[in-house]
C-alpha positions as semicolon CSV with decimal commas, in nm:
position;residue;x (nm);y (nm);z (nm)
1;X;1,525;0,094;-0,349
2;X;1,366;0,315;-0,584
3;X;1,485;0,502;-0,918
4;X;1,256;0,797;-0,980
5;X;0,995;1,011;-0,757
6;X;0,703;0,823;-0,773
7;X;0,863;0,485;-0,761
8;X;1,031;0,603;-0,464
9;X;0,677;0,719;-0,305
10;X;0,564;0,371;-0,432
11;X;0,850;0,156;-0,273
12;X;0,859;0,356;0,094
13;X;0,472;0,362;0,107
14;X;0,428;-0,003;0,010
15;X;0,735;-0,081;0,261
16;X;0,517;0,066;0,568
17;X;0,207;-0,088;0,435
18;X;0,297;-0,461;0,437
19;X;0,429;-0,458;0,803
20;X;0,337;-0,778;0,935
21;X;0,249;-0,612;1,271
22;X;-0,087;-0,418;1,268
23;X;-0,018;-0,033;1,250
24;X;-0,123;0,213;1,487
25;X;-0,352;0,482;1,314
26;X;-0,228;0,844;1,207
27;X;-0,279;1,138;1,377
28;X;-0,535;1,319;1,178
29;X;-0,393;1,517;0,887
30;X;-0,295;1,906;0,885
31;X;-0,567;2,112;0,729
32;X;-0,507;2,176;0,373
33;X;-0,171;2,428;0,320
34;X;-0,190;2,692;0,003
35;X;-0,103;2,503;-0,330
36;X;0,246;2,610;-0,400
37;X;0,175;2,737;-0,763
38;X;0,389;2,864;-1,033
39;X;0,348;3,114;-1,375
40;X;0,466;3,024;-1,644
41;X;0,806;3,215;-1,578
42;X;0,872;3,163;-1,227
43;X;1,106;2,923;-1,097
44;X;1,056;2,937;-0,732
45;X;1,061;2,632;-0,536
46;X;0,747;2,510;-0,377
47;X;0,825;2,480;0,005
48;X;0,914;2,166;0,137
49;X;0,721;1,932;0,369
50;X;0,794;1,842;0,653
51;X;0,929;1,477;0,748
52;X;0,881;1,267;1,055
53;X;1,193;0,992;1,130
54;X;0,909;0,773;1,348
55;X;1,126;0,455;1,219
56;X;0,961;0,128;1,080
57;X;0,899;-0,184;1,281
58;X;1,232;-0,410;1,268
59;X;1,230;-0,791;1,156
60;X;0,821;-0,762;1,064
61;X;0,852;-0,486;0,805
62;X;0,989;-0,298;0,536
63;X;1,250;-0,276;0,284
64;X;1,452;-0,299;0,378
65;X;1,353;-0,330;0,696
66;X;1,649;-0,278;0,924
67;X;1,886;0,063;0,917
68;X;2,155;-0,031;0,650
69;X;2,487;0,168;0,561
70;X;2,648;0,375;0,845
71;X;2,664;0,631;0,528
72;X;2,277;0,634;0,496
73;X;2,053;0,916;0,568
74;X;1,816;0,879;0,872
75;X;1,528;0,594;0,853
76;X;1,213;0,675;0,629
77;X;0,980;0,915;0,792
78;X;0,637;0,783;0,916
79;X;0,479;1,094;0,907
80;X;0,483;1,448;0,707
81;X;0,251;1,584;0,449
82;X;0,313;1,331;0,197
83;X;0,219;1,002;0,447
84;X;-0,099;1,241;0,618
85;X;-0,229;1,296;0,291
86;X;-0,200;1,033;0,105
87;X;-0,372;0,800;0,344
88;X;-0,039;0,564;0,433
89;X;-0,083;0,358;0,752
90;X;0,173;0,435;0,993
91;X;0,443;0,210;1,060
92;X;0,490;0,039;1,419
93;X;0,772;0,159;1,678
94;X;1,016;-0,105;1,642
95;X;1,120;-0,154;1,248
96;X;1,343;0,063;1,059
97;X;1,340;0,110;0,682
98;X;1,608;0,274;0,541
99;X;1,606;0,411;0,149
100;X;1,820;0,404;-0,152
101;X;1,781;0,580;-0,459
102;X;1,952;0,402;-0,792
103;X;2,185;0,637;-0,950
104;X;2,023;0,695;-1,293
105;X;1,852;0,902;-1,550
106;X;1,531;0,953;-1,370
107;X;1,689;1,010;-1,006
108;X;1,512;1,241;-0,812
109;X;1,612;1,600;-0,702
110;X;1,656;1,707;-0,373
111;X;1,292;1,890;-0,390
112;X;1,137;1,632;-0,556
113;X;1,207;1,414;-0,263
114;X;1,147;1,697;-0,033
115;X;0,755;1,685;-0,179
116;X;0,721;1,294;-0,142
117;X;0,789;1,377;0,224
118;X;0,877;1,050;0,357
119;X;1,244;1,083;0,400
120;X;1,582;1,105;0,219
121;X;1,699;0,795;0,060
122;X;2,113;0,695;-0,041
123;X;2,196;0,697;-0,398
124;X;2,358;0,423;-0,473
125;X;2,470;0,205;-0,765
126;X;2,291;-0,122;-0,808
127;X;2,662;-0,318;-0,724
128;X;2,683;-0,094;-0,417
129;X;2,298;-0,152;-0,321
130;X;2,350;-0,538;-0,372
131;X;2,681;-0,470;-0,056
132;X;2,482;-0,264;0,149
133;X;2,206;-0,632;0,146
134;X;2,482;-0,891;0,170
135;X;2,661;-0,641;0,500
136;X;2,331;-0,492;0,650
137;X;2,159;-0,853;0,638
138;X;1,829;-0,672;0,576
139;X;1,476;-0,855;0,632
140;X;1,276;-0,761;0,361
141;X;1,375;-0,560;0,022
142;X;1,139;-0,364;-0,166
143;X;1,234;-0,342;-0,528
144;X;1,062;0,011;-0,653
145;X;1,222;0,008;-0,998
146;X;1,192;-0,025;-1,375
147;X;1,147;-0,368;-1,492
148;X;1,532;-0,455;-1,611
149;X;1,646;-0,282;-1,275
150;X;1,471;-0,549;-1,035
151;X;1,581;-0,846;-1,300
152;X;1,953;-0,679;-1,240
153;X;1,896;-0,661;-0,859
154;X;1,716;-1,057;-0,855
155;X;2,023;-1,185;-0,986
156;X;2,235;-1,028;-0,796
157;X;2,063;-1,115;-0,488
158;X;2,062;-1,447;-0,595
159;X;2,406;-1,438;-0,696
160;X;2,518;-1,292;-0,345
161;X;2,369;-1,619;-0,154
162;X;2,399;-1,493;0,208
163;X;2,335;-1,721;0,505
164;X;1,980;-1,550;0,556
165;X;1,809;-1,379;0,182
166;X;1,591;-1,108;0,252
167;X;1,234;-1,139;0,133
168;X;1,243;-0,951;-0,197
169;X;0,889;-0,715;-0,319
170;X;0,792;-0,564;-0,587
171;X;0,522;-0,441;-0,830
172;X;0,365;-0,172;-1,022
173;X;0,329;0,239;-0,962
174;X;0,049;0,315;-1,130
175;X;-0,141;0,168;-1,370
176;X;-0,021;-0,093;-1,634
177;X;-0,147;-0,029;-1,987
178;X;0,181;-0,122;-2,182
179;X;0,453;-0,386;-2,189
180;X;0,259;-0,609;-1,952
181;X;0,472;-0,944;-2,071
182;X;0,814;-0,793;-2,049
183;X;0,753;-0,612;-1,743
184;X;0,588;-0,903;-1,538
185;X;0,861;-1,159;-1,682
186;X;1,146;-0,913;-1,571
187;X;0,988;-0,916;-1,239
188;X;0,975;-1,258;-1,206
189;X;1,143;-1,428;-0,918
190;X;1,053;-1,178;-0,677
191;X;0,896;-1,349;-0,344
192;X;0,555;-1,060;-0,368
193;X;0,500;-0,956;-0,671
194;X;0,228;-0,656;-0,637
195;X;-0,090;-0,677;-0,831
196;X;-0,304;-0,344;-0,746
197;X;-0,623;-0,469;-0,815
198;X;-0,824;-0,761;-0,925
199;X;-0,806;-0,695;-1,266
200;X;-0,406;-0,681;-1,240
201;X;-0,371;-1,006;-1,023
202;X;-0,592;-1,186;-1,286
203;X;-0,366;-1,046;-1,603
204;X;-0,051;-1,106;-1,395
205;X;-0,117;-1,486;-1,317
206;X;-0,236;-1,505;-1,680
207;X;0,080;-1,419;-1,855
208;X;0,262;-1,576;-1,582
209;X;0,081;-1,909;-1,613
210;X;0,049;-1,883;-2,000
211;X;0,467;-1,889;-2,030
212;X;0,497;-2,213;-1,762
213;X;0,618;-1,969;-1,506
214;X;0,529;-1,956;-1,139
215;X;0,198;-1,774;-1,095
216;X;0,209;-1,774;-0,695
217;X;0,404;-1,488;-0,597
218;X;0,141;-1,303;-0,722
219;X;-0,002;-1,085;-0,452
220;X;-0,346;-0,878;-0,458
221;X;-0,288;-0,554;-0,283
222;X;-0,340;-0,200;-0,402
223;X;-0,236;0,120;-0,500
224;X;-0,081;0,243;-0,176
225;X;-0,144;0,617;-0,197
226;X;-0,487;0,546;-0,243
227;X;-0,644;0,748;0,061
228;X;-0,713;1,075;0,212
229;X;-1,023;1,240;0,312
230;X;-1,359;1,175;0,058
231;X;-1,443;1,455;-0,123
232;X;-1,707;1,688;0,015
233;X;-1,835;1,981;-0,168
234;X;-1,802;2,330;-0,045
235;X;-2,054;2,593;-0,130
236;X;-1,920;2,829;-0,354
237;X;-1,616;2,654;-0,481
238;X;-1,565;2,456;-0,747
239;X;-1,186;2,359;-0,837
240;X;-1,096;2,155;-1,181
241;X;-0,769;1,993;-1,184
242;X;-0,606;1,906;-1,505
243;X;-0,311;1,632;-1,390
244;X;-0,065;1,664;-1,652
245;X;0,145;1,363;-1,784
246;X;0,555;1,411;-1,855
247;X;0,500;1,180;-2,207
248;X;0,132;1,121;-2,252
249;X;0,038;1,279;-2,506
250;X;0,433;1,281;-2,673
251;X;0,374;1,547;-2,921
252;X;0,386;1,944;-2,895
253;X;0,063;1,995;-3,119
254;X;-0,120;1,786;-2,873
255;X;0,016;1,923;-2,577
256;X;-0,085;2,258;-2,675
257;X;-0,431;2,158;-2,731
258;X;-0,471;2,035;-2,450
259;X;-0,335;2,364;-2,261
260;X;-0,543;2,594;-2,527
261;X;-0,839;2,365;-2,387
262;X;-0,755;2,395;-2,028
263;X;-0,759;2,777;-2,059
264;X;-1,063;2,789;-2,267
265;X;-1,290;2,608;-2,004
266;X;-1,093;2,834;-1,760
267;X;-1,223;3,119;-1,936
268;X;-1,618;2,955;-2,020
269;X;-1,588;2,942;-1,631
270;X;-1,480;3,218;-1,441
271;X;-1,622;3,127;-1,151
272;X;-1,432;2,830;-1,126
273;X;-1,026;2,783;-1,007
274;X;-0,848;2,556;-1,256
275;X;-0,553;2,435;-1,194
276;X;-0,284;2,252;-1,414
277;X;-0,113;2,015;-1,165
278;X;0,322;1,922;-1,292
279;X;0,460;1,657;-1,227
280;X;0,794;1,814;-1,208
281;X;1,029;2,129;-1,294
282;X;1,229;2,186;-1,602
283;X;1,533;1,997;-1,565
284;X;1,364;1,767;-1,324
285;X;1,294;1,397;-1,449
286;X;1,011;1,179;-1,374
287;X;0,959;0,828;-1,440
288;X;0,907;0,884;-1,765
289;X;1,112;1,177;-1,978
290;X;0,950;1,499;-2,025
291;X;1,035;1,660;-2,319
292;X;0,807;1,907;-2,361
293;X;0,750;2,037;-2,017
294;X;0,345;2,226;-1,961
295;X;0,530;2,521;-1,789
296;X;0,762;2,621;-2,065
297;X;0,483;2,558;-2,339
298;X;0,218;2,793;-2,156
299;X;0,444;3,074;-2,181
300;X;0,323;3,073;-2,526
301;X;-0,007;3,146;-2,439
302;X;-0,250;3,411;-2,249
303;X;-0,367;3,275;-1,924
304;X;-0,702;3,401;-1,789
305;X;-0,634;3,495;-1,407
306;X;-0,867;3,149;-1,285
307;X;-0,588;2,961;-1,404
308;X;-0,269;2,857;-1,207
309;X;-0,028;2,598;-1,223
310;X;0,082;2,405;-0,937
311;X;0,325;2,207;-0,784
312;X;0,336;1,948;-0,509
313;X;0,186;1,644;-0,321
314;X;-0,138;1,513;-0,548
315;X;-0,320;1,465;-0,237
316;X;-0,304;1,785;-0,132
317;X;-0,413;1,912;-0,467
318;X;-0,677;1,666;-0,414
319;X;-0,810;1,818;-0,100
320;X;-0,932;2,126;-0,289
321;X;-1,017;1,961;-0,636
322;X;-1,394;1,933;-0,739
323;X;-1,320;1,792;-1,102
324;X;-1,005;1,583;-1,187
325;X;-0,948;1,587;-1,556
326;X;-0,672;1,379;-1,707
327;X;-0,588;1,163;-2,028
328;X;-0,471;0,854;-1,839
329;X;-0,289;0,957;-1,518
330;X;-0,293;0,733;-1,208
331;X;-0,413;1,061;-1,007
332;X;-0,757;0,910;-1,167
333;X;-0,753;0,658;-0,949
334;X;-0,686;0,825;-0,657
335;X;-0,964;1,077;-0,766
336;X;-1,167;0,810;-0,764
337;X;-1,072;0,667;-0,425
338;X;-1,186;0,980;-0,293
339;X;-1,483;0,993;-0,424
340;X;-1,374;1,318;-0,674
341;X;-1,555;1,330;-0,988
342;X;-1,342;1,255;-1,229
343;X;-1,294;1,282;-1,632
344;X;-1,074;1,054;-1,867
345;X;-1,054;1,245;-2,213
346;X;-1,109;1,136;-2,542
347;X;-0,991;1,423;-2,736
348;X;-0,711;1,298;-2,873
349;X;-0,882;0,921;-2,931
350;X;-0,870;0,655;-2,693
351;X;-0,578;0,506;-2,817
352;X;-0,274;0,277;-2,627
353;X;-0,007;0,533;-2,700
354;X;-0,219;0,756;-2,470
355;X;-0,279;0,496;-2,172
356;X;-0,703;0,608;-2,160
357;X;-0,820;0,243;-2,327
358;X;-0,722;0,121;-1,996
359;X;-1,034;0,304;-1,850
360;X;-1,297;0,164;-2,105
361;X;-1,576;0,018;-1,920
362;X;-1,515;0,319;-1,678
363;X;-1,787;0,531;-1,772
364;X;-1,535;0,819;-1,740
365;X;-1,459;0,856;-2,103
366;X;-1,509;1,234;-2,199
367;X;-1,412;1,551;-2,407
368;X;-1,371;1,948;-2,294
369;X;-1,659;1,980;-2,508
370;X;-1,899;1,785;-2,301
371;X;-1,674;1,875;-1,975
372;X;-1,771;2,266;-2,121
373;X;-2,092;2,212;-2,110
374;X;-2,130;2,124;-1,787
375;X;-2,139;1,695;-1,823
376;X;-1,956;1,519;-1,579
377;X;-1,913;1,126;-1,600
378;X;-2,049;0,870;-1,362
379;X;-1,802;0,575;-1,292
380;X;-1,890;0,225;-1,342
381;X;-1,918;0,090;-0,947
382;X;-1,782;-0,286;-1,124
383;X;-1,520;-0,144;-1,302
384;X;-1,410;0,072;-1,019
385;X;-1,393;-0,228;-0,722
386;X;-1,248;-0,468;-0,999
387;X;-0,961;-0,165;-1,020
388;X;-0,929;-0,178;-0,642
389;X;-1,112;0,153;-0,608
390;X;-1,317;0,200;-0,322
391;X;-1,481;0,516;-0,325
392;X;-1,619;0,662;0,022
393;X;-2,036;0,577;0,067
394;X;-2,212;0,943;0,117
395;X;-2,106;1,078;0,456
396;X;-1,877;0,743;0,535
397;X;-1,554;0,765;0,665
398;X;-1,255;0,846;0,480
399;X;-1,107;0,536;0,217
400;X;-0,826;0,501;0,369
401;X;-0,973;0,351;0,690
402;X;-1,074;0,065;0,480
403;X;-0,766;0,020;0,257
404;X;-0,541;0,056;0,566
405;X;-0,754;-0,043;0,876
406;X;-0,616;-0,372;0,915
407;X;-0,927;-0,500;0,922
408;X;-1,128;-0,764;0,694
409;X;-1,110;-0,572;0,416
410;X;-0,719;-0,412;0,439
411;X;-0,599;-0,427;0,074
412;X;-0,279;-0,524;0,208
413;X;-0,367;-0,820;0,451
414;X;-0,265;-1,083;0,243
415;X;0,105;-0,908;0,159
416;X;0,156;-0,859;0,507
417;X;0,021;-1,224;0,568
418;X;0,255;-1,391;0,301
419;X;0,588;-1,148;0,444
420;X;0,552;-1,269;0,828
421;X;0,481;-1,612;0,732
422;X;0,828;-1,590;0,473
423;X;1,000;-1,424;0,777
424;X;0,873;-1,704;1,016
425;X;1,111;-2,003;0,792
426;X;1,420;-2,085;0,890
427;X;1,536;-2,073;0,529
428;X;1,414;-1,909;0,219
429;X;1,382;-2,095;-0,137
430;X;1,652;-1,970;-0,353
431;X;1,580;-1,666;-0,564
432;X;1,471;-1,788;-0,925
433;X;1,388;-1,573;-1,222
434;X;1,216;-1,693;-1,496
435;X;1,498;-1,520;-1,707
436;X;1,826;-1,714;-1,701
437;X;2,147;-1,736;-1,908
438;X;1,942;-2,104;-2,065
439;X;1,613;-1,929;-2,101
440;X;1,724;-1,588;-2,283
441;X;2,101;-1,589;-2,351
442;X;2,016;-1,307;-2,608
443;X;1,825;-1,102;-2,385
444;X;1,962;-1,141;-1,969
445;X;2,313;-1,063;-2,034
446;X;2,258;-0,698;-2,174
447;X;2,035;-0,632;-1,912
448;X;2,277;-0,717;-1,600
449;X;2,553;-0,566;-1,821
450;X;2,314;-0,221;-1,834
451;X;2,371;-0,230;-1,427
452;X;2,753;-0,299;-1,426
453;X;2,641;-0,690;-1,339
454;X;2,891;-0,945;-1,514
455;X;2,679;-1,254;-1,674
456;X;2,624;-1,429;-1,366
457;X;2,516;-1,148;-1,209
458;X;2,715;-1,270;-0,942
459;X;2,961;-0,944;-0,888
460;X;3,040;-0,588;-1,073
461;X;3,226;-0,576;-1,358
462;X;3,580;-0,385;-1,246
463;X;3,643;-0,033;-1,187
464;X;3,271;-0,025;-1,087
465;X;3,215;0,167;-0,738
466;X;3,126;-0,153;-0,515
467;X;3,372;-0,402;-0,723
468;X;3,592;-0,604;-0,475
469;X;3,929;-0,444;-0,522
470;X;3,895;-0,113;-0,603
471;X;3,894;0,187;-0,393
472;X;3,545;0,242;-0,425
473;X;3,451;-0,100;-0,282
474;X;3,703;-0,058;0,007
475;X;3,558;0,315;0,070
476;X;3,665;0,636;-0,184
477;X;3,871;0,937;-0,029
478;X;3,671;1,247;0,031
479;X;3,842;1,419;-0,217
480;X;3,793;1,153;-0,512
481;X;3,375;1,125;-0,422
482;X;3,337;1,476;-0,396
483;X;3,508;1,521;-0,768
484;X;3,306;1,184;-0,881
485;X;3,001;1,357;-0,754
486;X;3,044;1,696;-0,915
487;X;3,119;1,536;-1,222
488;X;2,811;1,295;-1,237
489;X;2,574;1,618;-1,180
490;X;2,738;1,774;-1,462
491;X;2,674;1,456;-1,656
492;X;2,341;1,436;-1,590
493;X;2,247;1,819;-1,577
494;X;2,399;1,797;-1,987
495;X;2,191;1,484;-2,023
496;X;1,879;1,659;-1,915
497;X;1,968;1,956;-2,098
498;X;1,962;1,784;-2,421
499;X;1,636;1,564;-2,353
500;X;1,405;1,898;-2,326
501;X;1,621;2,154;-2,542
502;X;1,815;1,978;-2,813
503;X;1,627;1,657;-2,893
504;X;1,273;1,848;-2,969
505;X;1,472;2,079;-3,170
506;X;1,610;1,800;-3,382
507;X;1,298;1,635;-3,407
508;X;1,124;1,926;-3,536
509;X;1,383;2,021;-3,787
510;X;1,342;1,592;-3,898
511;X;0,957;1,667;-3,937
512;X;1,021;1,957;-4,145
């Protein structure tokens, strides 16, 4: 279960990945479609990918790894542009993982989904989420969500005590530069918690160790759309990639430097194609809020004709790219996988608001300036492998043969390890959080209250969809879900509306 787009790319990658049976290799990947792009003023749709339903390997893998609600959409695709491209190992012919989306701010849209290209999940509540585990009897659960969602979902699993617990997953998206306490400690509990590198499994057993907590669910893997073929240069071309951020940098005088810098190299450079990858569409929410979307800001200024921006999957925009520039996005890493050269900027100081002190040591720490002149950095190779990065050797094969061979050096070998050997007992320890109503009575109860969770966690409060006794748990008339449905879009289109239009207003008019 995820609650935004890339958590739900996260969750139904990392769900294929850490199938304890080995995984037959891909098919190799389409050649590289046409960017869907976008000016300023349009509002067309990129097109959508297309999406295999190859299901998941049953009682060895994923999470959840066997079909759940009758109501459900089909099982997560194996294949499509989003798996091809982003490297993901394909899944073996047996399991099944089916996908929920919680209902919430940051739930994806129908295209957003559409781009992932690994399926259509079920929004769901978290009450009616924790039903669908307790009926379905699911093997493993993958917890793709915000850190007070999977402390919601832990106690209500553990709460629920059915004759057979699912192994329960979890970890980060991308990479972790703030609230590294609260998030861990909210995640606590989990059987797997997800470390993406070295340098993460060390600072996760640290804090977890340093509070008397239980360091040993704490699992090295990696990133799992690291992948995709290594970057080879083509004669002729030469591609930078700005990959924009929804909230990094917050402000619109920094956001529109950045953009008047983006079209300024775009103009030192003819010769050159830059492109300014979105993460998402106005009215369209991410995993973090977007209040000043790129695409409505650059109608503001002249573009020079080199200059597009573009939708879509990042690894397709990494296919073409020959320069990914960025102030702290996790499509660095990726770059870097890949072999892409890649630039962190500095422009607006390396600060922790910003995310870029996370890549000091990198040697990728840069300005436009220098990136004008024609500098590009050179990565650190210790930083990179203590990041999990592996970037391809000159003329080797592509990374994600190594991160997803199954051999020696699979990232995932030791997640996959610890799930079949969970999956092998004939009971599993009961699901405890380091949170409880003894440990933070000021703290747990607002959280499971947040996600309709009375304070044991242990069922919805009423009126809830998914409460015993009411008609939603015992299955709503067409009629009453099809209102309840139309009137949560409105809800959330007027929510959206005021997080890009009204609130900058407001907060302009305050700075005056």
């Amino acid at each position: 279960m995820a609650d935004s787009d890339t958590r739900w790319k996260w969750g139904a990658l990392t769900a294929r990945r850490i199938a304890p049976a080995p995984a037959p290799p891909l098919s190799p990947a389409p050649s590289p479609a046409p960017l869907p792009s976008s000016s300023p003023s349009s509002s067309s749709s990129p097109p959508s990918p297309s999406s295999a339903s190859a299901p998941l390997p049953h009682g060895a893998a994923a999470g959840p790894a066997r079909a759940g609600a009758k109501e459900a959409a089909g099982p997560v695709g194996a294949g499509g542009e989003g798996a091809g491209a982003d490297g993901a190992g394909a899944p073996g012919p047996d399991a099944v993982v089916t996908g929920y989306v919680l209902r919430g701010r940051a739930t994806p849209t129908a295209r957003q989904l559409a781009e992932a290209g690994l399926g259509t999940p079920r929004e769901v509540t978290g009450a009616e989420f924790l039903r669908a585990v307790r009926e379905e009897a699911y093997d493993v659960v993958v917890l793709a969500l915000v850190g007070g969602a999977v402390q919601a979902m832990l106690h209500g699993l553990a709460a629920a005590a059915p004759r057979r617990r699912p192994v329960v997953v979890t970890g980060y998206v991308g990479v972790v530069y703030e609230k590294l306490a609260d998030g861990l400690l909210l995640r606590h509990g989990a059987d797997l918690v997800l470390a993406n590198s070295p340098y993460d499994a060390r600072r996760f057993r640290a804090v977890y160790e340093g509070v008397g907590a239980d360091p040993s669910a704490v699992v090295r893997a990696a990133l799992p759309f690291l992948g995709g073929a290594p970057h080879r240069p083509v004669p002729g071309r030469h591609t930078v990639v700005f990959a924009a951020q929804p909230s990094v940098p917050a402000t619109r005088a920094d956001r529109m430097y950045l953009l008047r810098r983006l079209a300024g190299h775009a103009r030192l450079h003819p010769d050159r194609e830059v492109l300014l990858k979105l993460r998402s569409k106005p009215g369209e929410h991410t995993t973090h809020i977007e209040e000043l979307p790129y695409q409505r800001l650059a109608r503001s200024l002249p573009q020079p004709p080199n200059l597009r921006l573009v939708y879509g999957n990042m690894g397709r925009v990494l296919d073409v790219t020959d320069l990914l520039v960025t102030v702290s996005s996790t499509a660095a890493l990726e770059a870097l996988h890949r072999g892409v050269p890649t630039a962190v900027l500095t422009d607006l100081g390396v600060r922790e608001a910003l995310g870029n002190h996370h890549f000091i040591g990198s040697g990728l720490l840069t300005s436009w300036d220098r990136l004008d002149a024609g500098d590009e950095p050179v990565p650190d190779p210790a930083w990179l492998a203590d990041q999990g990065v592996s970037p391809p050797a000159p003329g080797g094969p592509a990374p994600d043969a190594v991160a997803a061979g199954g051999g020696a050096d699979d990232a995932f070998a030791e997640a996959r390890a610890r799930v079949a050997a969970l999956l092998a007992r004939d009971t599993l320890p009961p699901i405890a959080p380091y949170y409880t109503r003894a440990s933070a009575p000021g703290y747990l109860p607002g959280i499971l209250a947040r996600h309709r969770l009375d304070a044991s966690g242990t069922e919805p409060v009423p009126g809830v969809p998914g409460a015993p006794g009411t008609r939603a748990g015992r299955g709503a008339g067409r009629v009453r879900r099809v209102l309840r449905d139309a009137a949560r879009e409105a809800a959330r289109g007027a929510y959206r509306h005021g997080v890009q239009h009204v609130a900058p207003v407001i907060r302009r008019l305050g700075e005056l």
